[in-house]
C-alpha positions as CSV (number, residue, x, y, z in Angstrom):
1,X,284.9,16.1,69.4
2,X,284.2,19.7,69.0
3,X,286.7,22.2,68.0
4,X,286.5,23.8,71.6
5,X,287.0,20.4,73.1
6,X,289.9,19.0,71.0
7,X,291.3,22.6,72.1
8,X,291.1,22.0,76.1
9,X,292.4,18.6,75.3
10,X,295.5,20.2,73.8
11,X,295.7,22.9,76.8
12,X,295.3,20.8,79.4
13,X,297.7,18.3,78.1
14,X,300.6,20.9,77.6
15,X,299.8,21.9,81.2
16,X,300.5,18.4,82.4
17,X,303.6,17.6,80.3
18,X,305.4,21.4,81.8
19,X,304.4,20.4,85.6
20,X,307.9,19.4,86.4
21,X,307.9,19.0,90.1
22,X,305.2,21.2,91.0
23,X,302.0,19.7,92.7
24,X,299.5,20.4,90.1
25,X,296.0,21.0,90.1
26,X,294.2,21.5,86.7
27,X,290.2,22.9,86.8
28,X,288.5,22.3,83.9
29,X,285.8,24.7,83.9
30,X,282.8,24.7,82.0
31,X,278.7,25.0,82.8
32,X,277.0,21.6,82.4
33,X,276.7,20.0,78.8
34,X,279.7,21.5,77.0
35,X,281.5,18.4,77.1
36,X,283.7,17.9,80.0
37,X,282.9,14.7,80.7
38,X,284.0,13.7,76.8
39,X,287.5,15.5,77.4
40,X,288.3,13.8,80.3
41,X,287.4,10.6,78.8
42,X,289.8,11.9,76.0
43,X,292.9,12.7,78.4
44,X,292.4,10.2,80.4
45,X,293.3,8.1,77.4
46,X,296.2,9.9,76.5
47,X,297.5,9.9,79.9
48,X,300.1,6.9,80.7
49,X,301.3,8.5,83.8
50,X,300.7,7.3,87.4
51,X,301.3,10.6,88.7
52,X,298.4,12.2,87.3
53,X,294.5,11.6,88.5
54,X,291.8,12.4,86.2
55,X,288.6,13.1,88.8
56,X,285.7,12.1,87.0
57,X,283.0,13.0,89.4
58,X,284.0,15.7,92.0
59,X,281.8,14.5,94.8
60,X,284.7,11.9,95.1
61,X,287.3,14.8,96.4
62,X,284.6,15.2,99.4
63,X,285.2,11.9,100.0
64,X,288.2,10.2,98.8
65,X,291.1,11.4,101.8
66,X,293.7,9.6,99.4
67,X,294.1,12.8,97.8
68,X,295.1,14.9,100.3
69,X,298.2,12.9,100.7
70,X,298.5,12.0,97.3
71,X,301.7,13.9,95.4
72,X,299.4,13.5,92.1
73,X,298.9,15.5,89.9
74,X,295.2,16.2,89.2
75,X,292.5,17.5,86.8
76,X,289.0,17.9,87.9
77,X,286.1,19.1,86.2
78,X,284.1,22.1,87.6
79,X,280.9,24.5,86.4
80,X,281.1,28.0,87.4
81,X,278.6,27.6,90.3
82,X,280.9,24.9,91.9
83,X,284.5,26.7,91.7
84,X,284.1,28.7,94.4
85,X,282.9,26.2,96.8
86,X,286.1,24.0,95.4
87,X,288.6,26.4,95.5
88,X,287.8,27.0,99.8
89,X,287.8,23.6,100.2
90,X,291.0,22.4,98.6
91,X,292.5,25.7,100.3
92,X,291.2,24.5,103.6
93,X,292.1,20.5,103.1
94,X,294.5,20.2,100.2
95,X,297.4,22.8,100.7
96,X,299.8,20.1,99.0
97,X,298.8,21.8,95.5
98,X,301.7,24.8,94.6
99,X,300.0,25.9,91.1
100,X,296.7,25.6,90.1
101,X,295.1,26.5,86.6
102,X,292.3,26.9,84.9
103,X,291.2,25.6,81.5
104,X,287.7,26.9,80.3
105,X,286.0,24.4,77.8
106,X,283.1,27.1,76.0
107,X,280.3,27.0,73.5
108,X,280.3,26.2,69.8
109,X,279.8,29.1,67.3
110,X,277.0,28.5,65.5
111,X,278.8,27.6,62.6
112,X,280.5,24.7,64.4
113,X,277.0,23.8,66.2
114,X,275.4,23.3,62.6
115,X,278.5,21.2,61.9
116,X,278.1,19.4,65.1
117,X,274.3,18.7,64.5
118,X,275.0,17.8,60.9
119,X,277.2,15.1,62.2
120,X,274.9,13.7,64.8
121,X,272.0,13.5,62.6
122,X,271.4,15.4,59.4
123,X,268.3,13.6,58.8
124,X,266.7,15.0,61.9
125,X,268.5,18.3,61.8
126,X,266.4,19.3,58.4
127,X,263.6,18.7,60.6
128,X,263.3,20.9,63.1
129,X,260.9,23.2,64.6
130,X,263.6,25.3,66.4
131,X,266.7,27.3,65.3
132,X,269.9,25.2,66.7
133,X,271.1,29.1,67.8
134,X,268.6,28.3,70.8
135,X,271.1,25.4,71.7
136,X,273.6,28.1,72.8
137,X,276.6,26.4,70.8
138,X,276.4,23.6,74.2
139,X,276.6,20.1,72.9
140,X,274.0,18.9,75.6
141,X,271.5,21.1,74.1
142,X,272.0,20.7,70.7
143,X,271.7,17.0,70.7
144,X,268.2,17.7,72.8
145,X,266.9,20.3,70.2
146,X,267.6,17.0,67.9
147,X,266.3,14.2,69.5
148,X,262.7,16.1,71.0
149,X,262.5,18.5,68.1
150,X,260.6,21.2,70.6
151,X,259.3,24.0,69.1
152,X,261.1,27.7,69.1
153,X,258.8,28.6,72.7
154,X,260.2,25.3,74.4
155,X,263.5,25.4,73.3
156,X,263.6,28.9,74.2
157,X,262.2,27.6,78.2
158,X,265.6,24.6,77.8
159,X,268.1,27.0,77.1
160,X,266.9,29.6,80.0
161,X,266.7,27.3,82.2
162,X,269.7,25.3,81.2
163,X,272.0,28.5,81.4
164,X,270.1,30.1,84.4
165,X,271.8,28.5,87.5
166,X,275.2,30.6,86.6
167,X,273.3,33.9,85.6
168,X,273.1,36.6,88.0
169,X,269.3,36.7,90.0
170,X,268.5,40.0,89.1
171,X,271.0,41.8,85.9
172,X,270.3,44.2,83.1
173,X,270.5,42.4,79.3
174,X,274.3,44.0,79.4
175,X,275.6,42.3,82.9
176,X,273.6,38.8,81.3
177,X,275.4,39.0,78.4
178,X,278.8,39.7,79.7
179,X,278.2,36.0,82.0
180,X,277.3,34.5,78.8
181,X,280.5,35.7,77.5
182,X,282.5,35.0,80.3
183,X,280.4,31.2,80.3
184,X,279.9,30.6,77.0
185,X,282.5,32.5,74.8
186,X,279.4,33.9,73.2
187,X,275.9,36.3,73.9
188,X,273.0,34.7,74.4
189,X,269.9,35.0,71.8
190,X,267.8,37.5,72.3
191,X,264.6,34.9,73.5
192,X,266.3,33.3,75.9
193,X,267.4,37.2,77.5
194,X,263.7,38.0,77.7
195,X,262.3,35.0,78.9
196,X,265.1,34.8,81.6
197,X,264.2,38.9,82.2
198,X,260.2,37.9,82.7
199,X,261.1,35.3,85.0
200,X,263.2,36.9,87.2
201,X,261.4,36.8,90.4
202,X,261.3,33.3,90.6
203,X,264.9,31.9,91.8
204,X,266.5,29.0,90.9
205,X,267.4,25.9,93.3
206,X,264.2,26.8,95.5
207,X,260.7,25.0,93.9
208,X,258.7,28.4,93.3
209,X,259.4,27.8,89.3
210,X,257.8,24.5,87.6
211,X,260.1,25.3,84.7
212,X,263.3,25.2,86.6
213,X,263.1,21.5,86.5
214,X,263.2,21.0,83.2
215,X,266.8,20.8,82.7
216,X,266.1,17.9,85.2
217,X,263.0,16.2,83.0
218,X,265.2,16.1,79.7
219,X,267.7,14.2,81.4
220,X,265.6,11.7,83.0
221,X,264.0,11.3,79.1
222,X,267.2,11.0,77.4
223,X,267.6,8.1,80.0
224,X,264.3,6.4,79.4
225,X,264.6,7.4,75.6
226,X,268.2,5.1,75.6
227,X,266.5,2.3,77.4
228,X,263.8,1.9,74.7
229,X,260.8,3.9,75.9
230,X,260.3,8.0,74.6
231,X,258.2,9.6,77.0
232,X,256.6,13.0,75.6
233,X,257.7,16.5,76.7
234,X,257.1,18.1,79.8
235,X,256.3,21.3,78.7
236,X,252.2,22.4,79.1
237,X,250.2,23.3,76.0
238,X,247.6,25.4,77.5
239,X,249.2,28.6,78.4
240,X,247.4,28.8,82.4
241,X,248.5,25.5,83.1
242,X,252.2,26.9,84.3
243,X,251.2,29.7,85.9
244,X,248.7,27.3,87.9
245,X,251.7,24.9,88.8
246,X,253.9,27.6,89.7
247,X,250.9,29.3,91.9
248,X,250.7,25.7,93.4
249,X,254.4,26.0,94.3
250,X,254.7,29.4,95.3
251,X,252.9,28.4,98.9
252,X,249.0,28.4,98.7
253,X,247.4,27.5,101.7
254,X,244.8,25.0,99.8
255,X,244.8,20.9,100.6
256,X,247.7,19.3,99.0
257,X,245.4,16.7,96.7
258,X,244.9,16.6,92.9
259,X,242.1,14.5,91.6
260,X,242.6,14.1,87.4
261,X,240.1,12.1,85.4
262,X,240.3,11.3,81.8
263,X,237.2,10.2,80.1
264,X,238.6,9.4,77.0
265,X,241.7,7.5,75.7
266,X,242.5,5.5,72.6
267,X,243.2,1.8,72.8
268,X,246.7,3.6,71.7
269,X,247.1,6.0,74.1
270,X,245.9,4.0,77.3
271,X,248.7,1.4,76.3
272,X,251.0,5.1,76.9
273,X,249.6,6.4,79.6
274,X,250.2,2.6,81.1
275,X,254.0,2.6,79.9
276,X,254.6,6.1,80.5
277,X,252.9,5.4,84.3
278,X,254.7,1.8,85.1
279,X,255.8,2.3,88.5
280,X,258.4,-0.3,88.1
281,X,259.5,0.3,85.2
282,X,263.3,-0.2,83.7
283,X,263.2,3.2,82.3
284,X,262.2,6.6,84.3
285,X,258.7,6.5,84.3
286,X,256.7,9.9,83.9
287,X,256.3,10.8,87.6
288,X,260.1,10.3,88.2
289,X,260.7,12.6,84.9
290,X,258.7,15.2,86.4
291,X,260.0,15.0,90.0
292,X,257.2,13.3,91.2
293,X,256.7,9.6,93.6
294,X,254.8,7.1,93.8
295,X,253.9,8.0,97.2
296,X,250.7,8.7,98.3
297,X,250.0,8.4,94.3
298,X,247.0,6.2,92.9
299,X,246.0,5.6,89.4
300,X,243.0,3.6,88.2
301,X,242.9,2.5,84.1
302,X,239.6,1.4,82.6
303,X,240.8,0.2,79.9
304,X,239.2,-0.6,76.3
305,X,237.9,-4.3,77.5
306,X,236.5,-3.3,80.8
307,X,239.0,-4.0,82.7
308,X,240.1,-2.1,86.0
309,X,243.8,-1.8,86.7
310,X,244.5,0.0,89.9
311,X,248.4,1.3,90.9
312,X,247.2,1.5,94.9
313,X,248.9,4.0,97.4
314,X,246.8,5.3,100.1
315,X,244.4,6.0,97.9
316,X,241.3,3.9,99.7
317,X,238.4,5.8,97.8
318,X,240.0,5.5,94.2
319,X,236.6,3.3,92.7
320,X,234.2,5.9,94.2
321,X,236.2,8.9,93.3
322,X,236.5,7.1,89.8
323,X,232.8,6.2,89.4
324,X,231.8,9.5,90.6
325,X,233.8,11.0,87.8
326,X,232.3,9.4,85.5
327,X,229.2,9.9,86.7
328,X,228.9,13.5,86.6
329,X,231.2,13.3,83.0
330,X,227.7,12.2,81.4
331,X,226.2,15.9,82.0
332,X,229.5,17.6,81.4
333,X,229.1,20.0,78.1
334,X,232.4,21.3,77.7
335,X,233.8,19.5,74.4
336,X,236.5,17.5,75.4
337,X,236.5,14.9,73.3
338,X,239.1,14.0,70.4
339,X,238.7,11.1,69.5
340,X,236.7,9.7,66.6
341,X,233.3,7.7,66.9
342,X,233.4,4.1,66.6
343,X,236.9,3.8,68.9
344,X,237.1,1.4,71.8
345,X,237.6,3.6,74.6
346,X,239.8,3.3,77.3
347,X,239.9,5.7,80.7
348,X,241.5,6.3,83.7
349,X,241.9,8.3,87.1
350,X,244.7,9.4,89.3
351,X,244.5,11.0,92.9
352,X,247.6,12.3,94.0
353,X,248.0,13.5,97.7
354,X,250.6,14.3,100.6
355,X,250.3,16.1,104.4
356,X,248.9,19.1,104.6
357,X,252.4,20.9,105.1
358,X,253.9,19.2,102.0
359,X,253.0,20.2,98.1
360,X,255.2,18.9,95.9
361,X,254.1,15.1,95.0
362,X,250.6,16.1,94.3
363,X,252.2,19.0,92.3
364,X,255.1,17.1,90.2
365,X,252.5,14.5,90.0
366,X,250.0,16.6,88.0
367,X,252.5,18.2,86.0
368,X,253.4,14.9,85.2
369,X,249.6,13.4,84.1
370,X,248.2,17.1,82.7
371,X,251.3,17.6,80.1
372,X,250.9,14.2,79.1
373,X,247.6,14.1,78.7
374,X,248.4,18.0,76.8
375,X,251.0,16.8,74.9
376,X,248.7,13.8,73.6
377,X,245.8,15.8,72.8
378,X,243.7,14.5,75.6
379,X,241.2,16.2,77.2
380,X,240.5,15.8,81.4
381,X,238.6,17.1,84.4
382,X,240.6,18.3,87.0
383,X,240.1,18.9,91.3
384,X,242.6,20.7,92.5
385,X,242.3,20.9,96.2
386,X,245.5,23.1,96.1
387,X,243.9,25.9,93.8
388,X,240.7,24.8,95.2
389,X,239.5,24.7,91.7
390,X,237.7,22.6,88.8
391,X,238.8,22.8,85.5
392,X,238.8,21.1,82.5
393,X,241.3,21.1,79.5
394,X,240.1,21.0,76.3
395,X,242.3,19.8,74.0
396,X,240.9,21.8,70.6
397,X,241.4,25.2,72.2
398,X,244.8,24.3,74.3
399,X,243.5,25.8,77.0
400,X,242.0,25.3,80.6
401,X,238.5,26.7,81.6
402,X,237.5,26.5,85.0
403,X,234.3,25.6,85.8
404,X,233.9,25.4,90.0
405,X,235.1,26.2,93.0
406,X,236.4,23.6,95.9
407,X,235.9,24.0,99.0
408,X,238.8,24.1,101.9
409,X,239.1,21.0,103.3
């Protein structure tokens, strides 16, 4: 454990030992990712007392009406953002409690943070693109910056967004930095203050922000990455492609449908694309990292053989959409392709669509294909009813040119 952590431990434990016959209520507050969940473990341990009730998951005290008659002693963990909608409740339903306290659990210095990464992996520590500072001293983080090695502009985006939920919507560098203190025991990097300034605008919890989701994506890869399979980041390469997604979000009045063809694909990377796809998959598959559903999603691989495998969802037109694709792919001049002549090539299509009124599974679906597909060096032709654009990426340049316009449908 962490320095910070073995300290709570301690705290928390004295607390409990000196509760005599009060009714005791112990917070242990701390954002997401610091380690709560390891303390508790910890105490939990060291606890031999029936009287006292370590609360795992809060969502239980919702539930669970055994506590409110309960003369236990407990210890629950809590983020910032959740305290106050705690506190009401337990005044409200659980006036039993005489004493409550508060134990903060805060971020590594970067001293201990090096430590900490040293002793998870020093191999893979040398390695990185990124300075572990970006972590923000939170355990969560660190081991992230370790096990995806993104580079400084990415783990720049996980930190903002990891930290932004308990920041203030709209504060000067000084009120952000005083929350960090108050959070994290410690100021924030300099980065992560201006990205979180030039995104400002756009507020968390409410789907106007691709990026705001990405605290969500790591966790779904860190899931798939401990069942076996390690999908690749969800971050864009091509520097219009957010700004497109987040324009997509932010309420366009366009045809919720995204039509993605890839002409191109290793024997390699069309064995990927078909893990990273697998709608039934033991792992997350790349939709679910990205928010997405299979619903109203259809994907059609051609792969290096010949063969057709189609992933079927409302999508009755997918073999003429497909062969029309490649159809007009013949005449296209942009250079998209990557890969080296001689290769058996493989290639595929996905049309994504909802009701007119909802835009989020054709959106969190084409996050999900295009960063793939940028993260592999994979060029594609996009329709993007939403946008009511064509565009291409081309994968030498990182960047998306647009080519056509679409229609209203």
């Amino acid at each position: 454990m962490t320095p910070q952590q073995n300290n709570a431990v301690e705290r928390v434990m004295d607390i409990l030992r000196g509760a005599g016959q009060e009714h005791l209520l112990v917070f242990l507050q701390g954002v997401s990712g610091v380690g709560k969940s390891t303390i508790l473990g910890q105490i939990e341990e060291l606890v031999d007392n029936q009287d006292i009730i370590v609360v795992k998951d809060i969502r239980s005290i919702t539930w669970q009406e055994k506590y409110a008659d309960s003369s236990s002693h407990l210890v629950i963990p809590v983020t910032p953002f959740e305290l106050g909608r705690l506190q009401q409740m337990i005044s409200e339903h659980y006036t039993k409690w005489n004493r409550v306290e508060t134990v903060w659990l805060r971020a590594m210095s970067i001293t201990e943070t090096l430590q900490f990464a040293r002793c998870y992996s020093l191999e893979r520590t040398s390695e990185l693109r990124a300075d572990l500072e970006l972590s923000l001293g939170i355990p969560l983080l660190a081991k992230q910056m370790i096990d995806f090695n993104p580079t400084k502009d990415q783990a720049i985006i996980m930190a903002a967004e990891h930290i932004r939920p308990y920041m203030s919507i709209v504060s000067s560098t000084a009120v952000v930095q005083a929350e960090a203190m108050q959070y994290l025991g410690r100021e924030l990097p300099s980065e992560v203050v201006d990205y979180l300034a030039s995104t400002a605008a756009y507020r968390p919890l409410i789907n106007n922000h691709l990026y705001h989701l990405i605290p969500h994506a790591l966790e779904q890869i860190e899931e798939a990455r401990q069942k076996g399979f390690m999908h690749v980041l969800p971050f864009f390469l091509a520097p219009e492609s957010k700004e497109m997604y987040n324009e997509m979000l932010g309420g366009r009045d366009g045809y919720p449908m995204v039509h993605i063809y890839i002409p191109e694909m290793s024997e390699k990377d069309c064995e990927d694309f078909q893990y990273a796809f697998e709608e039934r998959a033991r792992y997350p598959n790349r939709p679910t990292v990205c928010n997405g559903s299979y619903r109203k999603l259809g994907i059609l691989v051609h792969d290096a053989d010949g063969r057709t495998h189609i992933n079927e969802s409302e999508c009755g037109q997918i073999r003429e959409d497909f062969a029309r694709f490649r159809e007009d792919f013949r005449c296209f001049q942009t250079p998209l392709r990557r890969t080296k002549g001689g290769q058996r090539l493989a290639s595929a299509f996905i049309d994504t669509h909802q009701h007119r009124e909802i835009r989020t599974g054709p959106t969190f679906n084409g996050w999900a294909v295009e960063s793939w597909c940028q993260q592999k060096g994979i060029g594609y032709i996009v329709e993007n009813y939403l946008l009511c654009k064509k565009y291409a990426y081309l994968p030498g340049d990182q960047h998306i040119v647009v080519f056509g316009e679409l229609r209203q449908i």
